[in-house]
PAZAPA-4460 file (N, C-alpha, C; in steps of 0.05 Angstrom, whole numbers, plus 32768, in hexadecimal, padded with zeros to 4 digits):
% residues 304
    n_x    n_y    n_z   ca_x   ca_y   ca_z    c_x    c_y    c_z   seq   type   mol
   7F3C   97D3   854C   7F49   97C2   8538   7F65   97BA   8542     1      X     A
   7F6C   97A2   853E   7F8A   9794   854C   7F9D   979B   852E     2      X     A
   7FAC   97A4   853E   7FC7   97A1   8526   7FE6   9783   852E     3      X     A
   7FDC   9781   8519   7FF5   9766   8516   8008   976A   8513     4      X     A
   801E   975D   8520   8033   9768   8523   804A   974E   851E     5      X     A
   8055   974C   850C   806F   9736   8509   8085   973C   8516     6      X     A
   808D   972B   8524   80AC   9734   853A   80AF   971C   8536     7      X     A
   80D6   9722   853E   80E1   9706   8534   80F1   96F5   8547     8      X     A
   80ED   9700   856A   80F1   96E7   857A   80DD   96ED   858E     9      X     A
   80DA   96D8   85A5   80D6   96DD   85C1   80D3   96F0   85CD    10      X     A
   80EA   9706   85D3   80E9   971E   85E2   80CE   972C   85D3    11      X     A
   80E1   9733   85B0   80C2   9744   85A5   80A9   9735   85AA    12      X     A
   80A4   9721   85AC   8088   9717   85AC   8078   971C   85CE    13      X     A
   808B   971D   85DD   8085   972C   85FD   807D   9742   85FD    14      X     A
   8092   9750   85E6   808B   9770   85F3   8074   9775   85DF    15      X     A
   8074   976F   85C0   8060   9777   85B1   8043   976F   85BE    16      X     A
   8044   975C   85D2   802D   974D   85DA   8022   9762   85EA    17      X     A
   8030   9769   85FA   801E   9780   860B   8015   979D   860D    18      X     A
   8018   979E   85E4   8019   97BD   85DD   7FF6   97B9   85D4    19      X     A
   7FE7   97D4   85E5   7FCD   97CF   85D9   7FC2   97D5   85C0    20      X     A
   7FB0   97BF   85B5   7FB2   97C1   859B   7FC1   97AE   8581    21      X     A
   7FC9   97A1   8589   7FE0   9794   8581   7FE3   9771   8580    22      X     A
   7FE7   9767   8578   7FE5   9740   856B   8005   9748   855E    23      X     A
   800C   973A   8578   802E   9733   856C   8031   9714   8562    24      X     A
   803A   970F   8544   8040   96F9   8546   805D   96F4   853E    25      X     A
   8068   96DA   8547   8081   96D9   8545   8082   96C7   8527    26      X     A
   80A2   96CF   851B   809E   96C4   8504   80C9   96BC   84FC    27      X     A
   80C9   96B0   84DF   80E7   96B0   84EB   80EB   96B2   84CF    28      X     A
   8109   96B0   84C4   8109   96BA   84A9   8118   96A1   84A3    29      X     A
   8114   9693   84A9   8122   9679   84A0   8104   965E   84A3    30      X     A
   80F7   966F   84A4   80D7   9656   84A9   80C6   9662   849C    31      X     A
   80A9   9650   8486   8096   965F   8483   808C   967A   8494    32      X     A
   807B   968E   848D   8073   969C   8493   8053   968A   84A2    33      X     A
   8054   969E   84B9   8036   9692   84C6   801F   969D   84BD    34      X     A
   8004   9692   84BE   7FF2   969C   84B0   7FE6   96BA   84B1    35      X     A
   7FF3   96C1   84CE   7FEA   96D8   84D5   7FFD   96F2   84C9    36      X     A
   800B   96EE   84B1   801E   96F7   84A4   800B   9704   8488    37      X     A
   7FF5   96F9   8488   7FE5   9703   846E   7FDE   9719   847A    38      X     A
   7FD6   9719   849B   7FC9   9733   849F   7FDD   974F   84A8    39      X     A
   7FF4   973F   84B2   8005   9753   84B7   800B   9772   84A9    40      X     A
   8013   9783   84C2   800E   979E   84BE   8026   97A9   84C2    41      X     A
   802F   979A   84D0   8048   97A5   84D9   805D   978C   84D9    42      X     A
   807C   9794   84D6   8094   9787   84D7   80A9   9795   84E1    43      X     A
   80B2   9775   84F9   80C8   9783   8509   80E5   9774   84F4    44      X     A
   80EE   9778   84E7   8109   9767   84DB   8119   9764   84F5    45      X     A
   8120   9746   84EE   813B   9740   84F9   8157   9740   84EA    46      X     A
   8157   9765   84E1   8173   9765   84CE   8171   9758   84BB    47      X     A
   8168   9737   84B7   815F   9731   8497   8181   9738   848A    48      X     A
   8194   972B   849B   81B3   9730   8489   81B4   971A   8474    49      X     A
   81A2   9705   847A   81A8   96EF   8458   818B   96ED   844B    50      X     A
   8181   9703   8448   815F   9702   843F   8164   9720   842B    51      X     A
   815B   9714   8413   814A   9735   840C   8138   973F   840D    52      X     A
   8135   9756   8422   8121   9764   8431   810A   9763   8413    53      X     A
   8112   9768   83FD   80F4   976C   83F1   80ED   9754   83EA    54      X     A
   80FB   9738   83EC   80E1   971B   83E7   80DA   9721   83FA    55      X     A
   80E0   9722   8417   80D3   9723   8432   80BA   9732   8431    56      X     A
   80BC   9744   842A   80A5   9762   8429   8094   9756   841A    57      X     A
   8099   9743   8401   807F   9740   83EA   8074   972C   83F8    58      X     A
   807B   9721   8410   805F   970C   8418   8054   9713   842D    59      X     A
   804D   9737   8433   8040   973B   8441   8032   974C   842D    60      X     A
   8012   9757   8431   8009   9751   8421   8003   976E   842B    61      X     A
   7FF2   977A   844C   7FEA   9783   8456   8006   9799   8464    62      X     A
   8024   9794   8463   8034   97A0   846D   8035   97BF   846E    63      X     A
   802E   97D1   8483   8025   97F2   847F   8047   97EF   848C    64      X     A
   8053   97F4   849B   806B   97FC   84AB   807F   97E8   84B6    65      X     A
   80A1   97E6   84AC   80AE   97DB   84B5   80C2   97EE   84CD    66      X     A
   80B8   97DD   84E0   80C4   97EF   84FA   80DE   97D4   8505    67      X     A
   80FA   97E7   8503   8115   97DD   8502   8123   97D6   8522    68      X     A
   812F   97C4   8524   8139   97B8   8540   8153   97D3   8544    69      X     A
   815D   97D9   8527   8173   97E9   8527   816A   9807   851E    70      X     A
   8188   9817   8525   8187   9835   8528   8187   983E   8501    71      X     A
   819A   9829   84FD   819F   982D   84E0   818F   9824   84D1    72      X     A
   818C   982C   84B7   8176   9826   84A0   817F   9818   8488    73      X     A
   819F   9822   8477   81A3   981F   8467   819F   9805   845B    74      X     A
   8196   97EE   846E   8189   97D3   845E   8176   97D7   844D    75      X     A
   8162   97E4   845A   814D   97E6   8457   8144   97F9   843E    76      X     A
   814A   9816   8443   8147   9822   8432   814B   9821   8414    77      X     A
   8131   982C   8405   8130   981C   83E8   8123   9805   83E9    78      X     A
   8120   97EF   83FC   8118   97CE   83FB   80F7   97D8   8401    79      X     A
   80F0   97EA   840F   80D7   97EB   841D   80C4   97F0   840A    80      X     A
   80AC   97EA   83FB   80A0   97E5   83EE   808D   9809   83F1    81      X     A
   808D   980E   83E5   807F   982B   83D6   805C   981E   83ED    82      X     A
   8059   9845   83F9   8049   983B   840E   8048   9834   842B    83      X     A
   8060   9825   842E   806B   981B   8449   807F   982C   8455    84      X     A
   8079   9834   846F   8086   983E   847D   80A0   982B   848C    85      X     A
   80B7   9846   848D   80CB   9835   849B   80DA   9844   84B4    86      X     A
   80D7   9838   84CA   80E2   9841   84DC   80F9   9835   84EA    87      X     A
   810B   9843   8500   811F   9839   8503   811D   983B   852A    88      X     A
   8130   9830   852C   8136   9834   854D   813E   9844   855D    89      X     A
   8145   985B   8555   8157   986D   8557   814F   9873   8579    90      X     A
   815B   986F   858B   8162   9873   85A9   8163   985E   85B2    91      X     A
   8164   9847   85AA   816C   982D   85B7   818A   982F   85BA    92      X     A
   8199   9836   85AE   81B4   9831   85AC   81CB   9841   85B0    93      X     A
   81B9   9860   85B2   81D1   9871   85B4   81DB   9874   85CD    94      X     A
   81DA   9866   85DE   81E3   9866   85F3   81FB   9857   85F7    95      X     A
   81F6   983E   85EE   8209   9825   85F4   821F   9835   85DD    96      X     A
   8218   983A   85C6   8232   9842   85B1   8240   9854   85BC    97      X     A
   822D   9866   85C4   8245   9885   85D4   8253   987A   85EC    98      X     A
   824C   9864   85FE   8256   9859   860F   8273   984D   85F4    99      X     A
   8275   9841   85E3   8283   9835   85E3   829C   9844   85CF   100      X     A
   828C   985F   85C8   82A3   9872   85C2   82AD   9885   85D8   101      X     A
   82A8   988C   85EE   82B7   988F   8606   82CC   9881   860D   102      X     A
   82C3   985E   8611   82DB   9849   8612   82EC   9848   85FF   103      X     A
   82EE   984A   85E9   82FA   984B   85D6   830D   9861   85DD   104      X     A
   82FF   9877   85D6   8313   9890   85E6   8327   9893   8600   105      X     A
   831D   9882   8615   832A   987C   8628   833A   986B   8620   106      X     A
   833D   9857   860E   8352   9843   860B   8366   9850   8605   107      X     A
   8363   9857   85E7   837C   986D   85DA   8385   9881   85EE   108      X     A
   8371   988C   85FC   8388   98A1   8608   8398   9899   8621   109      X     A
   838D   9889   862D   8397   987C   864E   83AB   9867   8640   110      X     A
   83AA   9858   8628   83BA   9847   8624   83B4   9831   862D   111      X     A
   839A   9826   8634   838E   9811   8641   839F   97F7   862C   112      X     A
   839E   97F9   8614   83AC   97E3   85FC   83C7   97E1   8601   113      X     A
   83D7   97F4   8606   83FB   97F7   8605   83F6   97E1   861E   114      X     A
   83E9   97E2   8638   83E8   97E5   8654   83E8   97C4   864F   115      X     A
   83CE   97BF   8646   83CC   979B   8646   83DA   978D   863A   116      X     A
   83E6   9799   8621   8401   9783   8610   841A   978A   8624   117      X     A
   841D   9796   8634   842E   9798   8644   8431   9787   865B   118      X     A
   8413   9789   8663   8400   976F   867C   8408   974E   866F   119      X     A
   8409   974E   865C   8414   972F   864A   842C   972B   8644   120      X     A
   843C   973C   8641   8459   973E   8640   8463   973F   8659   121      X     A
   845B   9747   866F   8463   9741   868F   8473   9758   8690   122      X     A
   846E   9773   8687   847F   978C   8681   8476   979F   869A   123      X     A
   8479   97A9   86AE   8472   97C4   86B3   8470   97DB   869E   124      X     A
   8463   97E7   8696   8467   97F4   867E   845D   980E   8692   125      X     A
   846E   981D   869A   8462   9834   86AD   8468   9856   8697   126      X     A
   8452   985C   868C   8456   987C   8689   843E   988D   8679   127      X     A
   8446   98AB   867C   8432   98B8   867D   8420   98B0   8660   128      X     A
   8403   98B8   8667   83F0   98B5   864B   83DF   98CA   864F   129      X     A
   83D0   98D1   8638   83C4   98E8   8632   83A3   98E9   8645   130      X     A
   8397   98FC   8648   8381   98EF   865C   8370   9903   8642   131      X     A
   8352   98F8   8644   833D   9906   8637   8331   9920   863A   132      X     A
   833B   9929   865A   8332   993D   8669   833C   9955   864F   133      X     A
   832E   996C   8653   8333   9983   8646   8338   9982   862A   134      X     A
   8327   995F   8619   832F   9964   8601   830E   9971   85F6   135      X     A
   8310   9977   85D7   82FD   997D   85CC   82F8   996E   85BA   136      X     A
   82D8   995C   85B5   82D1   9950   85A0   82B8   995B   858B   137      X     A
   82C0   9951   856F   82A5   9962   855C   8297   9942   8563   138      X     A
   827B   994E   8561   8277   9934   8555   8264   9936   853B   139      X     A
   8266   9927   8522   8256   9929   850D   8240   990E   850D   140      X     A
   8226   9923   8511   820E   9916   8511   81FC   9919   852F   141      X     A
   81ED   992B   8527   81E7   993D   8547   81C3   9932   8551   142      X     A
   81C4   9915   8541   81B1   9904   855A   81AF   98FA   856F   143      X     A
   81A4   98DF   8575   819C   98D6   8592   81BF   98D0   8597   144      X     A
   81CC   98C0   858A   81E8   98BC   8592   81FE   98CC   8593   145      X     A
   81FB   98EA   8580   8208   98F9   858F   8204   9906   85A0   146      X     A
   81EB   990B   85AC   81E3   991E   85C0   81EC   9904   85DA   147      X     A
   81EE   98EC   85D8   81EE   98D4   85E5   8212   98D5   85F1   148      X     A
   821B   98DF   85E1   823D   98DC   85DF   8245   98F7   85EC   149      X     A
   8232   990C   85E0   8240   9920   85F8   8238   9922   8610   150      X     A
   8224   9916   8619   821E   9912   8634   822F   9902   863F   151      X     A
   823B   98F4   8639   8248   98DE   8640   8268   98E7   8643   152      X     A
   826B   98FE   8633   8281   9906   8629   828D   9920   8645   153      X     A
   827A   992F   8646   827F   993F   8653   8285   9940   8673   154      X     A
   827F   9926   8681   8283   9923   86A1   82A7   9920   869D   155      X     A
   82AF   9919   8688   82D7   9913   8683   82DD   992D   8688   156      X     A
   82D1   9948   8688   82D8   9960   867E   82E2   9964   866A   157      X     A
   82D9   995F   8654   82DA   9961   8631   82C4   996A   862B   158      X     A
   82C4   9976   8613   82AF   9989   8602   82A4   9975   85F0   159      X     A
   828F   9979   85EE   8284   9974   85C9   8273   9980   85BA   160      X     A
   8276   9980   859B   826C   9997   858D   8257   998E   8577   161      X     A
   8241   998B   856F   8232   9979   8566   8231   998D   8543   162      X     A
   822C   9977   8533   8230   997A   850C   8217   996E   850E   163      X     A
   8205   9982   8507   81E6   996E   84F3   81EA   997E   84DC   164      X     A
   81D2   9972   84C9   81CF   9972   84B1   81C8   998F   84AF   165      X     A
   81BE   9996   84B8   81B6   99AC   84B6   81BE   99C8   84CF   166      X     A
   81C7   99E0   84D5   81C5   99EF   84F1   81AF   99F8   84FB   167      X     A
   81AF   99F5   851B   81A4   99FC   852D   81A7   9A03   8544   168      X     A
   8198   9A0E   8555   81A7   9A18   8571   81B6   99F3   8582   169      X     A
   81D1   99FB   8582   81E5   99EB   858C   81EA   99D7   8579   170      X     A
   81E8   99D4   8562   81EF   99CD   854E   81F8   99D8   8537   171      X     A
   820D   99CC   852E   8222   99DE   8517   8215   99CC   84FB   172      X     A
   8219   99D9   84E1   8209   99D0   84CC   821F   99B6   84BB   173      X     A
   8219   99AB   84B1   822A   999C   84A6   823D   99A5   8492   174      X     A
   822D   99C0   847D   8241   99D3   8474   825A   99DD   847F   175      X     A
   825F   99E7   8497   826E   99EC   84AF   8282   99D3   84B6   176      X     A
   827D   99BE   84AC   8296   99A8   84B6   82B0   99AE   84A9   177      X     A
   82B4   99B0   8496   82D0   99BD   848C   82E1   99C2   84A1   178      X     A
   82D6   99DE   84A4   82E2   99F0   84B5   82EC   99E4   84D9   179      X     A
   82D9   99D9   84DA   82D8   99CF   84FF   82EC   99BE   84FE   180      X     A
   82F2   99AA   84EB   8301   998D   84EB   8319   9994   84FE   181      X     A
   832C   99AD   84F5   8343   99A9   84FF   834D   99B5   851F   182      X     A
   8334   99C3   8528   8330   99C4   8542   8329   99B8   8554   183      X     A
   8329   99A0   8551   831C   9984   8568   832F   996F   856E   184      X     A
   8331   9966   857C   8342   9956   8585   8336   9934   8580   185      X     A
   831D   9938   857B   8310   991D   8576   8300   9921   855E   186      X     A
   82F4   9915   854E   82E6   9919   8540   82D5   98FD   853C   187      X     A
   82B9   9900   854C   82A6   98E1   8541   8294   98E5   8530   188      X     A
   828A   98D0   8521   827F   98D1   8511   8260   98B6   8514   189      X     A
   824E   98C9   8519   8233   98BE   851D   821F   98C5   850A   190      X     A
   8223   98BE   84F0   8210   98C8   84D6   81FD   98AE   84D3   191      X     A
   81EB   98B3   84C1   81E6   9896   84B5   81F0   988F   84A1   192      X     A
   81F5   9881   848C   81FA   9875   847D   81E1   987F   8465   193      X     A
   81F0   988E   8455   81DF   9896   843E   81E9   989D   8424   194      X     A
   81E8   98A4   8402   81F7   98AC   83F0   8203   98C4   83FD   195      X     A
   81F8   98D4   840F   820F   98E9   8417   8224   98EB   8422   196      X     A
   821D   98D9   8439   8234   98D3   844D   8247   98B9   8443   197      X     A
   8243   98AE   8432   8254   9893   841E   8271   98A2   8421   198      X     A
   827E   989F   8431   829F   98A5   8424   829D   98BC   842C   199      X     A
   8296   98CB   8445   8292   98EB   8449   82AF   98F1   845F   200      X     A
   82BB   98D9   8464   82D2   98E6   8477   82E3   98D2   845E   201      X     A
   82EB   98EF   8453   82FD   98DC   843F   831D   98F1   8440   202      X     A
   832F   98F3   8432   834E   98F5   8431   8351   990E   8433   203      X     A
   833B   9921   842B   8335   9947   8437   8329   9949   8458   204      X     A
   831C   9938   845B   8306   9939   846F   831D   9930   8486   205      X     A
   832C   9917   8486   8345   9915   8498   8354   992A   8496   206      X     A
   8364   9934   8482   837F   9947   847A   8373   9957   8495   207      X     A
   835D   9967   8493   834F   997D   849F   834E   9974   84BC   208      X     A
   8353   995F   84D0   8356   9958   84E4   8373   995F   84EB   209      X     A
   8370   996B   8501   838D   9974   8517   839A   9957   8520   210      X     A
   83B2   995C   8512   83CC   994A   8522   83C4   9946   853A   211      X     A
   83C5   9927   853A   83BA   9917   854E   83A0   9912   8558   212      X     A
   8391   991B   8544   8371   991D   8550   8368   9903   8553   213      X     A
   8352   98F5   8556   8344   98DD   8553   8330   98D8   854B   214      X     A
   8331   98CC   8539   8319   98C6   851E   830D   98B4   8535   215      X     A
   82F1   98B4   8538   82DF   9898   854F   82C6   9893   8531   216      X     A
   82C4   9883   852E   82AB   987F   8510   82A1   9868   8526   217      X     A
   8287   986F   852E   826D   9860   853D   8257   9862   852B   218      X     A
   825C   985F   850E   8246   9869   84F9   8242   9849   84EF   219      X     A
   824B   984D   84D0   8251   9835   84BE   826B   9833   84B1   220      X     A
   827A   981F   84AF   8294   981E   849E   8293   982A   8480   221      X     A
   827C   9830   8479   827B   983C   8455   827D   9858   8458   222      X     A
   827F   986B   8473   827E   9881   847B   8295   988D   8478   223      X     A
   82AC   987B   847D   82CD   9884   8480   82D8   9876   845C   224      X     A
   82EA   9886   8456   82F9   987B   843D   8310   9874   8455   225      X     A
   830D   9850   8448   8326   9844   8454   833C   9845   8454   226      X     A
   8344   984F   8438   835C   984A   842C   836D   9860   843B   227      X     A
   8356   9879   8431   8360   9893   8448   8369   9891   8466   228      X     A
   835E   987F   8470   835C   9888   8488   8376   986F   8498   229      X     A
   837D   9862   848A   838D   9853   8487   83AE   9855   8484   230      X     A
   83A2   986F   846D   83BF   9883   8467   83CD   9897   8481   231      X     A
   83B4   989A   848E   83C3   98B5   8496   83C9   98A2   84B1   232      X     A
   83B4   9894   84C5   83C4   987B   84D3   83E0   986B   84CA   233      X     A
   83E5   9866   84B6   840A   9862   84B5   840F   9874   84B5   234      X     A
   840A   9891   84B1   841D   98A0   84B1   8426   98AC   84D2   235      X     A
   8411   98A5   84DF   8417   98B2   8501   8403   98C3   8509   236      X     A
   83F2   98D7   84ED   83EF   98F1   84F1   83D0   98EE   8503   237      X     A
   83C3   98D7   84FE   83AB   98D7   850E   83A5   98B8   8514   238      X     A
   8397   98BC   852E   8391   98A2   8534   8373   989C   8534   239      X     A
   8363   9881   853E   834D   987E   8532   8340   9867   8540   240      X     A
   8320   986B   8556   830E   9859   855C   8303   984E   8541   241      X     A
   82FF   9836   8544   82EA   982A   852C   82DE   9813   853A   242      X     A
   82B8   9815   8530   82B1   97FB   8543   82AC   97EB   8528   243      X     A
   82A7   9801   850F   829E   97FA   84F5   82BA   97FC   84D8   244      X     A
   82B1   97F2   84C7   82BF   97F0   84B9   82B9   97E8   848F   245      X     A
   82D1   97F3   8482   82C7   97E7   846B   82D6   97DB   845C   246      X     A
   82DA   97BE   845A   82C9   97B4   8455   82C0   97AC   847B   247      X     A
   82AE   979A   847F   82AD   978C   849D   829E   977C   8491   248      X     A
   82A2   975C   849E   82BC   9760   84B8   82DB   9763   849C   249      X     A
   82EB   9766   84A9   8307   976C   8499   8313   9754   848F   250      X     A
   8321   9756   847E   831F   973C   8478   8342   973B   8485   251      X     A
   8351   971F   847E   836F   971F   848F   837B   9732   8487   252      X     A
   8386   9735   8472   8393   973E   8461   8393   9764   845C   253      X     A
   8380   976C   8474   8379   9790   8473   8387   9799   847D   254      X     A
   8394   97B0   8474   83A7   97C2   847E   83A3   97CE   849C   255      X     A
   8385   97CD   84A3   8379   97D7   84C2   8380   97C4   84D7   256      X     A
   8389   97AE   84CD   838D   979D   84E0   83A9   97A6   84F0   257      X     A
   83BB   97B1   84DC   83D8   97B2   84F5   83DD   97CE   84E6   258      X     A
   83C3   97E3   84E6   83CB   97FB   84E7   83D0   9806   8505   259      X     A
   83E3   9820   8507   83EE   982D   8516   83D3   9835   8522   260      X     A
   83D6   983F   8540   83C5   9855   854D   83AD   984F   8554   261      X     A
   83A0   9837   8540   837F   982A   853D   8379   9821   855B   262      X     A
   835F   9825   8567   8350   9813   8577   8340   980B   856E   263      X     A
   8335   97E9   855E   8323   97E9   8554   8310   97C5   8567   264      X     A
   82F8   97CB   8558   82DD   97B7   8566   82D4   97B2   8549   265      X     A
   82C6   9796   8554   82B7   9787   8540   82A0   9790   853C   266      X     A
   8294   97AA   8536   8271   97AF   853C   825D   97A9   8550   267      X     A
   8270   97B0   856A   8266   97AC   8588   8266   97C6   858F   268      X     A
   825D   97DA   858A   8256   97E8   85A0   823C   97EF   85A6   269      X     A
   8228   97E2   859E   820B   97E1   85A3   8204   97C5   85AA   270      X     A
   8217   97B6   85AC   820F   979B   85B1   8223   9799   85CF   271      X     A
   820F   979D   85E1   8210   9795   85FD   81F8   978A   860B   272      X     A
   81FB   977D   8622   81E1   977B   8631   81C4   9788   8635   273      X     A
   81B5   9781   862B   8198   979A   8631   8196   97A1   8617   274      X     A
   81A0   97A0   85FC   81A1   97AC   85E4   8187   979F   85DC   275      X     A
   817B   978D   85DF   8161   9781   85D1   8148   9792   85E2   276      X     A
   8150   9795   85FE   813B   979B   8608   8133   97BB   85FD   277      X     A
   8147   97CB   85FD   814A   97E1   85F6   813E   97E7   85D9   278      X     A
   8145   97CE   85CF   813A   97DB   85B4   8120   97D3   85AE   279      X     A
   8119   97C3   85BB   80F3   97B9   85BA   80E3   97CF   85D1   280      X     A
   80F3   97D5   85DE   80E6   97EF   85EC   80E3   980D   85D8   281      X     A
   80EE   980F   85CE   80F7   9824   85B4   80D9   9810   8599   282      X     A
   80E1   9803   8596   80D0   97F1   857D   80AD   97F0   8590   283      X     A
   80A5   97E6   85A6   8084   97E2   85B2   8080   9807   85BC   284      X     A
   8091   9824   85B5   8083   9836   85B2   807C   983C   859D   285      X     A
   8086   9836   8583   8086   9836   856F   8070   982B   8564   286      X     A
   8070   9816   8566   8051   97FD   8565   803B   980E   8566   287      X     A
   8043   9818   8591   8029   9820   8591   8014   983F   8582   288      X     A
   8037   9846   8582   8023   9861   8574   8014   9861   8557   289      X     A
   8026   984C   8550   8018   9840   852F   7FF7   9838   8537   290      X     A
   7FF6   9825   8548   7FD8   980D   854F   7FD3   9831   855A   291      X     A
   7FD4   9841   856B   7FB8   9856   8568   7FC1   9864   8555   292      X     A
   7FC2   9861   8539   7FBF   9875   8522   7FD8   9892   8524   293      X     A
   7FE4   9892   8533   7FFB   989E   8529   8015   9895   851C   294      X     A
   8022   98B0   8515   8043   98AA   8504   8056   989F   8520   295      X     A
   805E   988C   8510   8080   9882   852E   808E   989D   8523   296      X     A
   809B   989B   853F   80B1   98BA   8541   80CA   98B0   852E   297      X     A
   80D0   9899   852F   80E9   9899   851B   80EF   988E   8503   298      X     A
   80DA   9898   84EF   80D3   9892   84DB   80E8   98A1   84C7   299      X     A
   80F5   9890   84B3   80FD   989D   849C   80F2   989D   8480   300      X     A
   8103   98BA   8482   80F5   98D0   846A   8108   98D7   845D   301      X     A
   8101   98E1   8447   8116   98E3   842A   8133   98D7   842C   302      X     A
   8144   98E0   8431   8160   98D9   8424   8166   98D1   8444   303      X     A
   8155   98CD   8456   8163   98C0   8473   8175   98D4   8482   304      X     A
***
């Protein structure tokens, strides 16, 4: 039996093409649906950022599993029709993000930013900056991207200490964050986006960070309270990676824009070169384990 498969450019329609088992058709969300959309079984969304996922869903008729280009869910979740499975990407990306919270880290501490407004001002700006070597980072959220970040982390000679939801051998429990906050010198934050984590590094959750630490949020901007984190940045007491943000994008008029200490990005640190291929390589195992009758590995379940 062929399973049909909706993808929504070129690349997916290559790779879904050569998964056995499988009738990829391509489809777009700005054009009728193709006929082969009655039979469809499967849906790859393309983010669908000016669509609501559930008109989309009600004109598939036959839809068993929406399998995601992205790591994150919170679009999705709730929209998916009772029945339908939803899976996500989760190892396409945690590479390029922990790549881009390392750089981050290296900016603030080498001063790579002081260095280039200096490079434009025609300044020698010559003196010492802090190096990463021998610092210690927590990180909260002990998946593919944090286990991704401390690999990445550790050739600097720096530590990292991983927060899941729950403890385990080399994992600390999320009960346990309190206490850890004010012993780290970094603190990132790789959760998903859920009613729990909404506002979970908020004006206690900073206080509890050591003078001078560094807030890095490679999560979602609804993860950090802004206002908080905003405060303690004027004040000196901590500084702060952000690739995300809330609101995003910012509008002129945000206090993050000419806050103190900030290194911040437009929601690029998964968006580099190879990011499509990566994630349709992640999405055609997925496919295939579905077309022979098994569960995809990264399927979400209850509260995500």
């Amino acid at each position: 039996m062929t399973l049909t498969v909706l993808v929504p450019d070129d690349l997916g329609l290559a790779v879904l093409s050569d998964v056995e088992g499988v009738r990829a058709v391509r489809y777009s969300v700005d054009e009728e649906l193709p006929p082969e959309a009655a039979d469809a079984e499967v849906l790859v969304p393309k983010f669908l950022q000016h669509t609501d996922p559930r008109d989309f869903f009600g004109k598939l008729p036959n839809l068993r599993l929406v399998q995601l280009l992205s790591a994150g869910a919170e679009r999705f979740i709730g929209t998916v029709p009772d029945g339908v499975l939803l899976s996500t990407c989760r190892g396409a990306h945690g590479g390029s993000t922990a790549e881009w919270a390392v750089g981050a880290l290296l900016a603030i501490y080498r001063d790579f930013p002081v260095f280039e407004r200096a490079r434009l001002e025609r300044r020698w700006d010559y003196h010492l900056t802090e190096t990463l070597q021998g610092k210690k980072a927590l990180v909260v959220g002990a998946g593919d991207l944090g286990r991704q970040f401390r690999r990445r982390l550790e050739p600097f000679d720096a530590t990292a200490t991983l927060v899941g939801r729950t403890a385990r051998d080399g994992v600390h429990g999320m009960d346990e964050l309190p206490g850890l906050l004010g012993e780290y010198d970094i603190v990132l934050v790789v959760v998903p986006l859920t009613p729990e984590t909404t506002g979970m590094v908020d004006a206690d959750f900073l206080a509890r960070m050591k003078d001078g630490a560094i807030l890095v949020n490679a999560a979602r901007g609804a993860v950090v309270d802004t206002d908080a984190l905003v405060a303690e940045l004027v004040s000196g007491r901590l500084r702060a990676a952000l690739d995300v943000t809330d609101p995003e994008p910012l509008p002129e008029d945000h206090p993050l824009w000419t806050a103190p200490g900030l290194f911040l990005t437009p929601h690029v640190a998964g968006s580099c070169t190879g990011h499509a291929a990566r994630a349709y390589a992640v999405v055609a195992a997925e496919v295939a384990r579905f077309a022979r009758g098994e569960e995809p590995h990264n399927l979400v379940r209850g509260d995500y």
